[in-house]
FIPAGU-207011 format. One record per residue (C-alpha): residue number from 1; x, y, z; residue in three letters. Coordinates in steps of 0.5 Angstrom, whole numbers. Example, Ala and Ser with C-alpha at 12.3 -4.5 7.8 and 13.67 -1.06 7.14 Angstrom:
2
i east north up aa
1 25 -9 16 ALA .
2 27 -2 14 SER .
This chain:
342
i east north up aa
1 -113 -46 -56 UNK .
2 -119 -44 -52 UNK .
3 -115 -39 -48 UNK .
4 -113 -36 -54 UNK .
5 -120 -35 -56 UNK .
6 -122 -33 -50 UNK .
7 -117 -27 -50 UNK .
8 -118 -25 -57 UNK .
9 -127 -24 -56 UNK .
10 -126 -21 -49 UNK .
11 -128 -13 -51 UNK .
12 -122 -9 -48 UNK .
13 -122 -2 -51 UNK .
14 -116 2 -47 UNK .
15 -119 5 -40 UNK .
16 -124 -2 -41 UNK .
17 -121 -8 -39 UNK .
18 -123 -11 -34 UNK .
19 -126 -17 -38 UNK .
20 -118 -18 -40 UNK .
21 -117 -18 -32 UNK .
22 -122 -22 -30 UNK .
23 -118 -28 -34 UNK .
24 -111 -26 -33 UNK .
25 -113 -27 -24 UNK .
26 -117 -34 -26 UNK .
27 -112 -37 -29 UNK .
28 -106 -34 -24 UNK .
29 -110 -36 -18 UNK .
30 -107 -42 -17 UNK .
31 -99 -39 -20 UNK .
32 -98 -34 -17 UNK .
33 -97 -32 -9 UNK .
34 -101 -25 -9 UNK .
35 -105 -22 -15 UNK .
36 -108 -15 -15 UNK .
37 -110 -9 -18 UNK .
38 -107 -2 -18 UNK .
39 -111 4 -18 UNK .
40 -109 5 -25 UNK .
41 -113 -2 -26 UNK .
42 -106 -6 -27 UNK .
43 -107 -13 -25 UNK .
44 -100 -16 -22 UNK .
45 -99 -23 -21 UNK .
46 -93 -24 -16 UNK .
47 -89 -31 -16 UNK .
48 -84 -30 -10 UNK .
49 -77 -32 -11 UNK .
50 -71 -33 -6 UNK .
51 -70 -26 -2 UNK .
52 -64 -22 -5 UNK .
53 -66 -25 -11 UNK .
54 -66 -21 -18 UNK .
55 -74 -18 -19 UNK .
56 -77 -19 -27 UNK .
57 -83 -15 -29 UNK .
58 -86 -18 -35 UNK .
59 -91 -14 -39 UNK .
60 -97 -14 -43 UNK .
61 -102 -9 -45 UNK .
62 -108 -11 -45 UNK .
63 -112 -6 -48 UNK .
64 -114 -6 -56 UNK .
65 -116 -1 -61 UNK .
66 -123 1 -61 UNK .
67 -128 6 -62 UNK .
68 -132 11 -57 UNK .
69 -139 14 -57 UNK .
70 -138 21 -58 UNK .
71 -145 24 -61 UNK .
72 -152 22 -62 UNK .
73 -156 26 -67 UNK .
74 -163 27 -68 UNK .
75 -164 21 -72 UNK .
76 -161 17 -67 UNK .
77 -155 16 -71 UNK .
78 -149 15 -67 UNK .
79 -142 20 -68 UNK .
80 -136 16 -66 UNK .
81 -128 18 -64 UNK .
82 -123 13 -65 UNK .
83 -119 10 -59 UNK .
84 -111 9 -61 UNK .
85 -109 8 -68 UNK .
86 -113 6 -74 UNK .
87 -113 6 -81 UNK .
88 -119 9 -83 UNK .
89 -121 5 -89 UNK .
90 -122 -1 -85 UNK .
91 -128 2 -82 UNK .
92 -132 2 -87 UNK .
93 -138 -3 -86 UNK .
94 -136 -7 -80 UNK .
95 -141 -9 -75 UNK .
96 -139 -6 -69 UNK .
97 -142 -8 -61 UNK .
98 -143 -1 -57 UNK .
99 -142 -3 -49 UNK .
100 -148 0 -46 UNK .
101 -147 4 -40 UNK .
102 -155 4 -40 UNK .
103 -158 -4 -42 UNK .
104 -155 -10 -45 UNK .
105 -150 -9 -51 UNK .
106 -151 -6 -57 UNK .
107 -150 -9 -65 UNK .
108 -149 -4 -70 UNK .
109 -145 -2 -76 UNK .
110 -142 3 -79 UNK .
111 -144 7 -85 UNK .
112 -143 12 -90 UNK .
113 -146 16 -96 UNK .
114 -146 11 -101 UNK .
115 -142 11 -108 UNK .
116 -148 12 -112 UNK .
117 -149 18 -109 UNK .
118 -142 21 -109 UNK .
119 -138 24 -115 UNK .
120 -132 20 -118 UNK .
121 -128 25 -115 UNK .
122 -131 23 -107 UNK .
123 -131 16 -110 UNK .
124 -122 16 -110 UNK .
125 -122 18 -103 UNK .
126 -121 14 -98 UNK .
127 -127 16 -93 UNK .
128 -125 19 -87 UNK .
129 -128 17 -81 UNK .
130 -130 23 -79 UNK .
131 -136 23 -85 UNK .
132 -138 16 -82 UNK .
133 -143 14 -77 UNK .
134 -147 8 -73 UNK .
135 -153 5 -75 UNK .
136 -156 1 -69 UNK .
137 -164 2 -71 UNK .
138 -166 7 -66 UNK .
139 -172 12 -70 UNK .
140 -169 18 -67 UNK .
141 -164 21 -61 UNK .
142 -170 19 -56 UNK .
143 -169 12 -58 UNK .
144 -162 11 -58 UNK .
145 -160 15 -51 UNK .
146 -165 9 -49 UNK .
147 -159 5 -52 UNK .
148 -153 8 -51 UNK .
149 -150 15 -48 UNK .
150 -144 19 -49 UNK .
151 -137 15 -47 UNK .
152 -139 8 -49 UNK .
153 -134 4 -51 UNK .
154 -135 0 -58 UNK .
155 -131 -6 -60 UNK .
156 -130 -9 -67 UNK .
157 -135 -15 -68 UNK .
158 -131 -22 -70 UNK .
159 -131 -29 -70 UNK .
160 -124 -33 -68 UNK .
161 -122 -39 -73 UNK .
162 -116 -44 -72 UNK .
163 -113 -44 -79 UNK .
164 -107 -48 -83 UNK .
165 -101 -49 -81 UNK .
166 -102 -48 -73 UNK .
167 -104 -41 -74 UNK .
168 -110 -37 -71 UNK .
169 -114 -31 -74 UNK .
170 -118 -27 -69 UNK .
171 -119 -19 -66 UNK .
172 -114 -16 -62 UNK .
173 -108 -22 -62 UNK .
174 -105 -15 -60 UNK .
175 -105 -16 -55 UNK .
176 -108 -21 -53 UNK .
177 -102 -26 -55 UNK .
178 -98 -22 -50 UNK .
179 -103 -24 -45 UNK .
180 -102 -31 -47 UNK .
181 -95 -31 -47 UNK .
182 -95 -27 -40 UNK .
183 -99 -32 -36 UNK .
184 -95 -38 -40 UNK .
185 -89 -36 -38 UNK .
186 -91 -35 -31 UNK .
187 -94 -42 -30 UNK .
188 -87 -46 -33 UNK .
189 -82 -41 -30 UNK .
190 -78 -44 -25 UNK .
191 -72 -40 -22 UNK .
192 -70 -36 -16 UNK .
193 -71 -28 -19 UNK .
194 -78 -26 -17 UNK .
195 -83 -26 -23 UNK .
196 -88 -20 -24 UNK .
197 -94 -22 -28 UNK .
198 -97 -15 -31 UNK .
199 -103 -14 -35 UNK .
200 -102 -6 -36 UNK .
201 -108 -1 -38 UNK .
202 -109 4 -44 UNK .
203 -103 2 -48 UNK .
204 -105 3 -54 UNK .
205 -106 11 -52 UNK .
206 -100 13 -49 UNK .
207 -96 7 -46 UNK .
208 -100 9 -40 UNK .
209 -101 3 -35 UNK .
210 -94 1 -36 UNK .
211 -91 8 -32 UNK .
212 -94 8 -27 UNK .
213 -93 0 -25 UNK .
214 -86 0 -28 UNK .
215 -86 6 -22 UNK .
216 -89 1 -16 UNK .
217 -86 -5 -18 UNK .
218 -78 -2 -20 UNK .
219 -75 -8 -22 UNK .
220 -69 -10 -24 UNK .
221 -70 -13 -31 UNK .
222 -77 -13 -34 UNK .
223 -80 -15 -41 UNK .
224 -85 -12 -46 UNK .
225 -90 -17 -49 UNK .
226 -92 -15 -55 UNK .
227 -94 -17 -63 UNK .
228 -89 -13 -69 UNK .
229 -92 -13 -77 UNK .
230 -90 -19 -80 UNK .
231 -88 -18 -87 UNK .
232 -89 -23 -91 UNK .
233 -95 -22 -94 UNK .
234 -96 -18 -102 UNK .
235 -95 -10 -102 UNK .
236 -90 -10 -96 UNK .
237 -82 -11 -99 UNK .
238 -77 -15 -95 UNK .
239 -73 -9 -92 UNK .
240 -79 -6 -90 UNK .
241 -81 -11 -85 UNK .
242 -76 -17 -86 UNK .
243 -79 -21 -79 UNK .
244 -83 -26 -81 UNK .
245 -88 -31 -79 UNK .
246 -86 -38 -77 UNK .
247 -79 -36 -75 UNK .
248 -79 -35 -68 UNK .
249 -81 -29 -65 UNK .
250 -77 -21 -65 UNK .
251 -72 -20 -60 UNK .
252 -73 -12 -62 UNK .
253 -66 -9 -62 UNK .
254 -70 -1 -63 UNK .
255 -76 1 -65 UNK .
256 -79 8 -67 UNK .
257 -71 9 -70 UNK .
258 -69 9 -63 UNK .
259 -74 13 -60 UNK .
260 -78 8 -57 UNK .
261 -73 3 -53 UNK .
262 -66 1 -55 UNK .
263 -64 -4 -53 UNK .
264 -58 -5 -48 UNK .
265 -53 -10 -50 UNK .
266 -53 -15 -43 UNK .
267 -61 -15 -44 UNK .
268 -60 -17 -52 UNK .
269 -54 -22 -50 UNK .
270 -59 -25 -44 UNK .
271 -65 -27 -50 UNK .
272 -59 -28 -56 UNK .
273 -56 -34 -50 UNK .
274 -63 -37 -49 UNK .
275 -64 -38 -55 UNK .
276 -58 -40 -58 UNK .
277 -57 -46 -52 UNK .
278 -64 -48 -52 UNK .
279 -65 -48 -59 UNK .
280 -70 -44 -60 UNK .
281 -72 -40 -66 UNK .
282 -71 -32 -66 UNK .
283 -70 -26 -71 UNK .
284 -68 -20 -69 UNK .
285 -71 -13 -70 UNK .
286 -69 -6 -72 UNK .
287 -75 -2 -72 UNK .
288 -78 4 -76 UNK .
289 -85 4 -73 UNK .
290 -89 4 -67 UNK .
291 -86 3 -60 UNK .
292 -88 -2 -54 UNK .
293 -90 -1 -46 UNK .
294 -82 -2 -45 UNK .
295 -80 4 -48 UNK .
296 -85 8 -41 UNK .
297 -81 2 -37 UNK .
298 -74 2 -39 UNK .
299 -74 10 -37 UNK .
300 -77 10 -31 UNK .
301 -74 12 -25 UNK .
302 -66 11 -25 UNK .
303 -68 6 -31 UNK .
304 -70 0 -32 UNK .
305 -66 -5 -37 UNK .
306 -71 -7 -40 UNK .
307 -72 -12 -47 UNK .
308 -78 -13 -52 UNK .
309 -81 -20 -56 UNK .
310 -86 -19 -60 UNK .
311 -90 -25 -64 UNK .
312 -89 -24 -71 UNK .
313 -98 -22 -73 UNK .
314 -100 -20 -80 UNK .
315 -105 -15 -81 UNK .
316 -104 -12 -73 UNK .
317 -110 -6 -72 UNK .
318 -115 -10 -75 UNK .
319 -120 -15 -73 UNK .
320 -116 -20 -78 UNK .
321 -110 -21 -75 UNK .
322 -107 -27 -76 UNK .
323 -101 -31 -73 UNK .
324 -98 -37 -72 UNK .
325 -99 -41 -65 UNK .
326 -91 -44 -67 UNK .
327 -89 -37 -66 UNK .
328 -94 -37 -59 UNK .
329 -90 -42 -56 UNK .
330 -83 -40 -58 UNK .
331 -84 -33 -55 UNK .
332 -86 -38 -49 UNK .
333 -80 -41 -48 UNK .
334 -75 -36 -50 UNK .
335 -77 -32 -45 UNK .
336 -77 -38 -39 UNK .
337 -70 -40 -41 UNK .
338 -68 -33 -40 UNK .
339 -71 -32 -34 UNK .
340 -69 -39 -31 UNK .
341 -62 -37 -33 UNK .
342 -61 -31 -27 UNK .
């Protein structure tokens, strides 16, 4: 659990995650036979297996959702853009830390006019967040260019709490629990493919990292490690999001109505196959929404089969996402009997 934690408040907006990569190298150090960083800022952890064995590519994006500095007025408030997708509404009011480029890090929170002096007609709309801004106390813009610069990268400040129910709340579980899931798997596996243990970079703003790996590394088979919407909370109906927590994780049959992945029926019957004989609980997903890493994978060079599990999270782009430990552990093992079964 402490390992979970760790990846959950270790700040990694997309382009910054070299606290995510600093985790991943120590805690494969031991595991793997050769770790390294591509110029992308990648992190590979390569466990050798038997020559003209299969070769497997596990990948986990490493980036979360967050905020850049943008602008600094003359009051020394600071003007922000976002970085991947987020629901303006869940903005309002956050603590927030600006990553100084130019002294230590910097708390702040975001603002906006106040509902006393809106008109009813402002107060039934939701507030973008462009009309928003950050307050961090500086008196003016000298001051806050003292503090902060153009480009600082801003994390949304959270705490990280064990619920009920072996469940976990915290920031950036997407997708820090494929980061978890990754390095566990490479730790157990035992087989004779070679296995790739891959963090990738800048996902959240175009499945970036993913490319340029899938390119070097060219493996026979790869997984995409990720978190999908759990319905199972008031205000979503079943047939929208049926994957719930508790159940096993996704095996995503298609996602982004098929223009994301597809997935090829040997590698569905691989992860099917695992589960059914080592009695591992699974769900299977078919997809309207977002899409993964595996969609830039699976179209690389001639193409990649590729497959995408997901542990099932509530409340995904926010600081509070919730989800279970279960579910955690479950991905783990499906994907390890998968694997061992080449």
């Amino acid at each position: 659990m402490e390992l979970m934690k760790e990846l959950s408040l270790a700040p990694g907006v997309s382009g910054s995650e070299e606290e995510i990569v600093n985790i991943i190298t120590r805690e494969l150090k031991d595991v793997a036979d050769k770790i390294e960083t591509d110029s992308m800022g990648n992190v590979i952890a390569t466990k050798k297996g038997q020559k003209k064995a299969p070769t497997v590519m596990l990948a986990a994006h490493m980036d979360e959702i967050g905020l850049m500095v943008k602008y600094i007025d003359d009051n020394g408030f600071i003007i922000f853009t976002t970085i991947g997708g987020i629901n303006d509404q869940m903005l309002m009011n956050q603590t927030v830390t600006i990553h100084s480029t130019v002294g230590e890090p910097v708390v702040g929170v975001i603002g906006s006019k106040p509902p006393h002096v809106t008109s009813p007609e402002e107060r039934n709309k939701i507030v973008k967040y462009k009309d928003m801004f950050i307050d961090i106390g500086a008196k003016d813009k000298e001051e806050a260019e003292k503090m902060v610069k153009i480009g600082d990268k801003i994390t949304f400040n959270s705490i990280f709490a064990e619920y009920p129910n072996n469940r976990v709340m915290g920031k950036a579980l997407d997708n820090r629990v494929g980061c978890y899931v990754m390095m566990e798997v490479l730790k157990r596996v035992d087989t004779r493919a070679t296995v790739y243990g891959v963090g990738t970079v800048q996902e959240e703003v175009g499945l970036k990292g993913a490319k340029t790996v899938s390119f070097k590394l060219n493996p026979d088979l790869a997984f995409a490690l990720d978190v999908t919407l759990s319905g199972d909370h008031p205000g979503i109906k079943k047939d929208e999001a049926p994957v719930v927590m508790g159940e096993g994780p996704a095996v995503i049959l298609a996602d982004a109505s098929g223009r994301g992945i597809l997935t090829q029926d040997s590698v569905k019957n691989l992860l099917i196959k695992a589960g059914d004989e080592n009695d591992i609980p699974y769900q299977l997903e078919v997809s309207d929404g977002g899409t993964t890493d595996g969609t830039a994978i699976h179209l690389t060079r001639e193409g990649i089969p590729t497959g995408v599990v997901s542990v099932p999270t509530r409340y995904i782009h926010t600081p509070v996402s919730v989800c279970s430990m279960d579910d955690v552990e479950n991905t783990i093992r499906l994907i390890t009997e998968a694997i061992n079964s080449l």
